[in-house]
N, C-alpha and C positions, 0 to 999 in steps of 0.2 A: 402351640400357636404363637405365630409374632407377636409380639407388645406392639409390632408398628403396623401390621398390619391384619388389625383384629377386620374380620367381615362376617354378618351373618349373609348375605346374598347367596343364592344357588342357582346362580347364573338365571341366563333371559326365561322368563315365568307372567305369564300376565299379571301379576301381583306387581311385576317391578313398572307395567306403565300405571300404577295407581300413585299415590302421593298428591292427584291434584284434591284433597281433599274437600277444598270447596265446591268445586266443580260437579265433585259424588255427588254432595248433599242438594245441588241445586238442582239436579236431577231428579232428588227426589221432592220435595220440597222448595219450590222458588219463590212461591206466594210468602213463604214463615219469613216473620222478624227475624232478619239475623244479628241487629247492629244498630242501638241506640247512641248517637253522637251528643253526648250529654249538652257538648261547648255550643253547639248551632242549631240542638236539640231537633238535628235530623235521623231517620228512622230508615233502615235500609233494610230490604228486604235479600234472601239469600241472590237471586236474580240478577238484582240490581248490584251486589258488591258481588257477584261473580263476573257482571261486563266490564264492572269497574277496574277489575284484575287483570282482565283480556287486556283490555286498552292500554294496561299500565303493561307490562306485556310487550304490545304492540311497538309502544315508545319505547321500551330500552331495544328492541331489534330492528326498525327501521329506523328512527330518528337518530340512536347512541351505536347503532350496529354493532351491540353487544351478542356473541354467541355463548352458546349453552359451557360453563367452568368461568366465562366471566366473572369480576365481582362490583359489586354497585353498594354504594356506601350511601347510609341514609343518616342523616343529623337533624332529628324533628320530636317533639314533644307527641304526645300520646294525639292521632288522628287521625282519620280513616283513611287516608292517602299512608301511611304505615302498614296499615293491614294490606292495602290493596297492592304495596311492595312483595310482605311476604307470602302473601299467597299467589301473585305475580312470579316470584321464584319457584315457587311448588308447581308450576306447568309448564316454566320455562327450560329452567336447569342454569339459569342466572344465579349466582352465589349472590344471598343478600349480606351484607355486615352491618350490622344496625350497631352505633355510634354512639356512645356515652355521652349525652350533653351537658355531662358537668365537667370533662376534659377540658385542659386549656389547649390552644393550639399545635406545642409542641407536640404535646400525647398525642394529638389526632392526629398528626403528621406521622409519627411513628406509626400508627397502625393504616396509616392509609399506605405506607410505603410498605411494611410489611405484607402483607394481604392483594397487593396491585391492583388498587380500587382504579376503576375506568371511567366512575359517573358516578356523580353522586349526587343527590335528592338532598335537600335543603329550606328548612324552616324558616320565615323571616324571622323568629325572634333571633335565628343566631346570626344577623347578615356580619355584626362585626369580627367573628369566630371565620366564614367564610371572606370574606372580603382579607382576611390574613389569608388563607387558607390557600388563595389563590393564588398568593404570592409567593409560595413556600413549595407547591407538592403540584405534579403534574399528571390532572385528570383532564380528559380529553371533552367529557360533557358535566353540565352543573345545570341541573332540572332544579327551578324555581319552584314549591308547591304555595308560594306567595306573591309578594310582584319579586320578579327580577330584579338582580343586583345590577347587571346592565345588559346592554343588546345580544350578545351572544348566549345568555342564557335560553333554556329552552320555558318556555311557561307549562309547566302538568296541567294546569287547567285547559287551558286550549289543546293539547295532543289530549285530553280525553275527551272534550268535545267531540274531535275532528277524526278518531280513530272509526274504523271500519273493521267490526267485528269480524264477518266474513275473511277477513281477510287475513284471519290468524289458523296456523298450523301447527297443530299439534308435537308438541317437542317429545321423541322416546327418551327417560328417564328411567336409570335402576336406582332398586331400593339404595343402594352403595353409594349414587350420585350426594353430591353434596346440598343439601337444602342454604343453609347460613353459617357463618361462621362468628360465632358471640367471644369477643375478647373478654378475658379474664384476670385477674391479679397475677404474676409470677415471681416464682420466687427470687428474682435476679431482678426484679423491679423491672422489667419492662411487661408489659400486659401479654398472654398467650389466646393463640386464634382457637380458642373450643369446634374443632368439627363436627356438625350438626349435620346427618345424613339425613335425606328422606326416610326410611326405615327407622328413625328413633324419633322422628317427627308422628309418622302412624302406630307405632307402637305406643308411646306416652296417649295419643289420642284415644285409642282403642282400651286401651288396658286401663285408664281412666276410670272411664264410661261405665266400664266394667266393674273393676274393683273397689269406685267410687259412689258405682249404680244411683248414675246421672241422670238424668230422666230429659225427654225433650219439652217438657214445659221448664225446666230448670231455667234458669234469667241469674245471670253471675257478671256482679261489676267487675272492672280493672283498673284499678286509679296508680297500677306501681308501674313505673318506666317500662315502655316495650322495648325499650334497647337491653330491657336485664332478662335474664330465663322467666324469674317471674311473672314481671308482666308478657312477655310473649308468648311462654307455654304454660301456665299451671293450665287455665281454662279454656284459654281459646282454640288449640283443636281440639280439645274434648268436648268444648261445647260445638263445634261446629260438627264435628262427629254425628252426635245425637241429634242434632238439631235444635239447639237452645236457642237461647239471648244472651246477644253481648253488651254488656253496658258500659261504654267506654268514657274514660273521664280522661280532659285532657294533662291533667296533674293531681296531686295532694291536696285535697283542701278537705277536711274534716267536716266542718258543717254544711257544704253542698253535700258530703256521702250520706253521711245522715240524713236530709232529704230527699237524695236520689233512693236509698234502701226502701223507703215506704213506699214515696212516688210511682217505681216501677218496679213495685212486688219482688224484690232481688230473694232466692231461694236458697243460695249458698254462695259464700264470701270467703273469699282468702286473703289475708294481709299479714302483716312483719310482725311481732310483738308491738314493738313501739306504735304503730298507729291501732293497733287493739287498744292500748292505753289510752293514747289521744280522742277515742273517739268516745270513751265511757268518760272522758272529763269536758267535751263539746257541750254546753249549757244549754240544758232540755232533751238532751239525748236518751234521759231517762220516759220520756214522755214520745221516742218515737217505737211506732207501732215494729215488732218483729216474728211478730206471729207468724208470718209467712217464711221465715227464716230455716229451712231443715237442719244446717245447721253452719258454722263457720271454719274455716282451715288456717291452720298457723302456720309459716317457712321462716326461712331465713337466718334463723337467732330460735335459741332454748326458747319454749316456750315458760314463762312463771306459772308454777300451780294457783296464786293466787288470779291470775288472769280466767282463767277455766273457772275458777269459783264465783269470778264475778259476774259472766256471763250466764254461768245457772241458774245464777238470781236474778236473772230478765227470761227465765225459760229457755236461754237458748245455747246450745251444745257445742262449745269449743274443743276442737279436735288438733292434734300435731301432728302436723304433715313432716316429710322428710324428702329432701332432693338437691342434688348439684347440678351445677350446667354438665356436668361433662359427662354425666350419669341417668341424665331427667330429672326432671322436677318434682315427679311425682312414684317413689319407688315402694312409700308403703300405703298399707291400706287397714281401716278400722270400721267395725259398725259401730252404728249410734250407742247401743247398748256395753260395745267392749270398750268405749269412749268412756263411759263412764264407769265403768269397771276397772280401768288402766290409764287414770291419769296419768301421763306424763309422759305414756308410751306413744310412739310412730306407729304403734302396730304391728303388723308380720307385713313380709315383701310381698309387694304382686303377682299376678299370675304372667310364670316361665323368669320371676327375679330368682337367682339366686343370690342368698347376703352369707357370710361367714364371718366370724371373730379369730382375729391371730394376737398374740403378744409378742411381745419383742424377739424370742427367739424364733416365729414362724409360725408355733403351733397353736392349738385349742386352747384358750383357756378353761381353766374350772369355772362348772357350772355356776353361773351366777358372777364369776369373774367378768369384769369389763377388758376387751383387747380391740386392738384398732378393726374398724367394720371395711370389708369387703365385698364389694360387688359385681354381678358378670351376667348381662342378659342383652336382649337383642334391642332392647333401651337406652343402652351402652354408644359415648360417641366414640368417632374413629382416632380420638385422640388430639394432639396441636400441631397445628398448620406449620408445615415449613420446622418444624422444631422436633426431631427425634428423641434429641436426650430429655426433654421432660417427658414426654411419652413414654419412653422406657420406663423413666422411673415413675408412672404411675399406674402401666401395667406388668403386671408377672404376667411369665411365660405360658400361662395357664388363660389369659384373656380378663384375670380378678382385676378389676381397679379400685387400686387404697386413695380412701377417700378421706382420710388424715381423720377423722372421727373416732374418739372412744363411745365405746359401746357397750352394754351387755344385753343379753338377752334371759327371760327366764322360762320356769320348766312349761310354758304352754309356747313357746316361741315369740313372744311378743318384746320386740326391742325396745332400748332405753338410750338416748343417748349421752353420754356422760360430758362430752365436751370434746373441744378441739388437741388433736392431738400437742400440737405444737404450743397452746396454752400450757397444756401441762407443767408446773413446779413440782420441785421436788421440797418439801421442807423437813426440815431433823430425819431424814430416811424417807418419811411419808410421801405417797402421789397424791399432789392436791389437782382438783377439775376445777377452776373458776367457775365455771357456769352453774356448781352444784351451790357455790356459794351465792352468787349473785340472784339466785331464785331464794333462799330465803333474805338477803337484803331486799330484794323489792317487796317482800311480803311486808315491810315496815310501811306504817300507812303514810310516812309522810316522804318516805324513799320516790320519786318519780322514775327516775333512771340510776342503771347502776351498771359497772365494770371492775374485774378485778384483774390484777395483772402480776405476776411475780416477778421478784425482783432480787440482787444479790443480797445476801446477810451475812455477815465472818461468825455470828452464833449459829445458825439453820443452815445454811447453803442458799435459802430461797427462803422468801416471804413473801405474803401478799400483801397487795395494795389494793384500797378499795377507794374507785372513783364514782364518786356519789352526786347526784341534781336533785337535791332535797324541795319542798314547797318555801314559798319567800318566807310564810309566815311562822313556818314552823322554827326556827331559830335552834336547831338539834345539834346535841355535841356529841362529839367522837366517841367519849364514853357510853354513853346511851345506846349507839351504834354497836360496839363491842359487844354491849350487856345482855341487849336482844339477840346476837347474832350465837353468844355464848349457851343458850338456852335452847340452840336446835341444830349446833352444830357441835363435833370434835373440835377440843384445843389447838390441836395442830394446825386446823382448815379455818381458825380466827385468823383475820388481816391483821395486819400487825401495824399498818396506816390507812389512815383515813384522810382521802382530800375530796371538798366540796368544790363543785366546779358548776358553773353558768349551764353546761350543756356537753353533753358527748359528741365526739365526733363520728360520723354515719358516712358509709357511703347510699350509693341511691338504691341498694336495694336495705337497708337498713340496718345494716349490722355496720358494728360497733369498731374502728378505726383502733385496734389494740396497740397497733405498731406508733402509732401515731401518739395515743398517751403514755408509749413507756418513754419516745421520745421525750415528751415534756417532762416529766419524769426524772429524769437524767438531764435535761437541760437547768431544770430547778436547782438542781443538787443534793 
């Protein structure tokens, strides 16, 4: 099989005009809550954000005269005019590219030129990001979903008033067609277009449901960016799938989650490491109810064993999810009970994933060996836009995509993951994981955040560095650091330096800017 042109599609199949996944559900179900708007604390029922969708729909094809492989570029914080984009694309066959709002203008400009965005949806808070934007890069339409920047813009709110349902047609879409295109880090420093098919849209959603055994009373917040796979697929077509609740929060804030969890009974939660932390140090958090909690899911970043242990001690069962954009979000699956029998594990793949372990030279490794992990399923994207040679290199010819993760697994099939391939140091011969280290520095009670990063040595080859965000009060020295660290780790996998620092750098899905502190690193001397 190509690397460039992986498809599970078996040509025209009634399966292929599905993907309007809202649409299914509102069929069955239009009366059910689908969508708690935390910000305006409006309440949408599936009905109601499936007209919502038509109409947005209706506007990119009559007003923007956008046809079905267009792409429409959206620059807005977390709110239901986002939703009603991408599931607007799931009927359409309109490519959506949802837009990192922490980019400066330049970066957007790159990827709006790469990608040949035609219209693009637009938040006020970013009018000064846009009012560049239009000076720089040439989109034909700019949809206000606030007031308008000036007269030629289109207002979203009035083309949804003013749309006439009726008067939409049905778009044929295959599984193969493209749903979004989510930009990603690369490794040439410019950002790559993840191809998000409808078929890895229904698939994540289904296989969810499934090997997540989601329920439709389930009620599951989203407070992480929908422009990142996170906040756009962990839950939301799974829950829209089953038929849940969505409870959408327009950003990060910590002690609104904590009242929104109780408030509106949330069943199951997914977040970063870092705001699992944040949110068991939110004052009184201990005092909010989460009884109703089944349990909660970790992405993004290692999860810390001590995080899972703190959550036991409120009753409630912290689990490690495992997923990429370019792979799903959602590739393993655990029960409550093997949760708590396998800390620290992702579980085994879902059902129709295949995962494999290779090491360096291609093959198996020995049992209980970690080698880089491997994946190949119809969950799988089609790879990056306009860009063959990183596609190549991150599919074999075989359809497996290397997901740059170390891995092992052990004799009941349940993975572990060891850390980022390209973390990897080598110190005196030895392979050190950061991430094996940095789970027990945060297990130090007064550790908040932590990072480790290798670095050159003319004694070792490689050392680590440990970048540490200790409490103000605790006033901790490097030794202390070491002494602990010595006591539950190999000699070898000790850092060799210790720097305290204000705060880590994160991008918006929450992990940890490595590149960015070896920088500083080397700029110090």
């Amino acid at each position: 099989m190509s690397a460039t042109n992986i498809s599970f599609s078996s040509g025209h199949h009634p399966f292929d005009l599905a993907g309007d996944l809202l649409g299914e559900r509102t069929r069955l179900t239009p009366e059910k809550t689908a969508l708690v708007e935390v910000s305006t604390h409006r309440r949408f029922t599936y009905g109601e954000l499936n007209d919502r969708a038509t109409r947005c729909a209706l506007l990119w094809r009559e007003q923007c005269h956008l046809e079905k492989g267009d792409r429409i570029g959206v620059l807005a914080r977390n709110r239901v005019e986002f939703l009603d984009a991408f599931f607007a694309a799931g009927r359409s066959g309109i490519v959506l590219v949802p837009l990192n709002t922490r980019l400066t203008p330049p970066e957007l400009e790159y990827i709006i030129r790469d990608c040949g965005v035609k219209a693009l949806l637009y938040d006020g808070d970013f009018e000064q990001t846009v009012r560049h934007l239009k000076r720089t890069v040439d989109i034909g339409h700019w949809i206000s979903l606030d007031d308008a920047i000036d007269g030629t813009d289109i207002s979203y709110q009035e083309a949804q008033a003013s749309a006439k349902l009726d008067a939409w047609i049905p778009v044929h879409c295959d599984a193969e067609d493209i749903h979004c295109l989510l930009y990603t880090s690369g490794t040439t420093g410019k950002p790559k277009g993840v191809i998000i098919p409808r078929r890895m849209v229904l698939w994540n959603a289904f296989n969810t449901v499934i090997s997540w055994q989601l329920r439709e009373s389930d009620i599951a917040p989203i407070f992480t960016p929908l422009f990142h796979a996170g906040g756009l697929s962990v839950f939301l077509p799974p829950i829209v799938a089953i038929g849940g609740t969505i409870i959408l929060h327009r950003g990060f804030d910590a002690p609104e989650i904590c009242r929104t969890l109780e408030r509106e009974q949330c069943t199951i939660i997914f977040a970063v490491p870092t705001i699992l932390k944040l949110l068991l140090e939110v004052p009184g958090f201990e005092n909010v109810s989460l009884s109703q909690v089944r349990w909660l899911i970790s992405g993004g970043a290692p999860l810390p064993t001590y995080l899972i242990q703190e959550y036991q001690k409120r009753g409630v069962v912290l689990k490690q999810g495992y997923g990429l954009t370019e792979v799903g979000v959602n590739c393993f699956a655990m029960s409550v009970a093997e949760s708590l029998r396998k800390p620290g594990s992702i579980g085994k793949p879902v059902m129709f994933t295949q995962a494999k372990l290779i090491d360096s030279k291609g093959s198996a490794p020995a049992a209980g060996e970690v080698g880089e992990l491997l994946l190949r399923g119809p969950h799988v994207s089609k790879g990056y836009w306009n860009n063959p040679r990183e596609t190549g290199a991150a599919f074999d010819d075989d359809g497996w995509f290397r997901t740059g993760d170390i891995a092992r697994c052990d004799a009941e099939g349940f993975f572990f993951i060891a850390g980022r391939r390209k973390e990897m140091f080598i110190s005196g011969g030895e392979n050190v994981y950061p991430a094996e280290i940095e789970q027990v520095l945060l297990s130090h009670p007064d550790v908040q955040d932590a990072a480790v990063i290798g670095v050159p040595d003319s004694k070792w080859g490689e050392v680590g560095v440990a970048c540490l965000v200790v409490r103000r009060q605790a006033g901790i020295a490097s030794e202390e650091i070491i002494q602990f660290a010595s006591l539950r780790l190999a000699r070898y996998k000790l850092p060799k330096i210790i720097r305290f620092l204000e705060s880590l750098p994160r991008n918006a899905s929450g992990k940890i800017l490595k590149d960015e502190l070896l920088a500083r690193y080397r700029s110090a001397g």
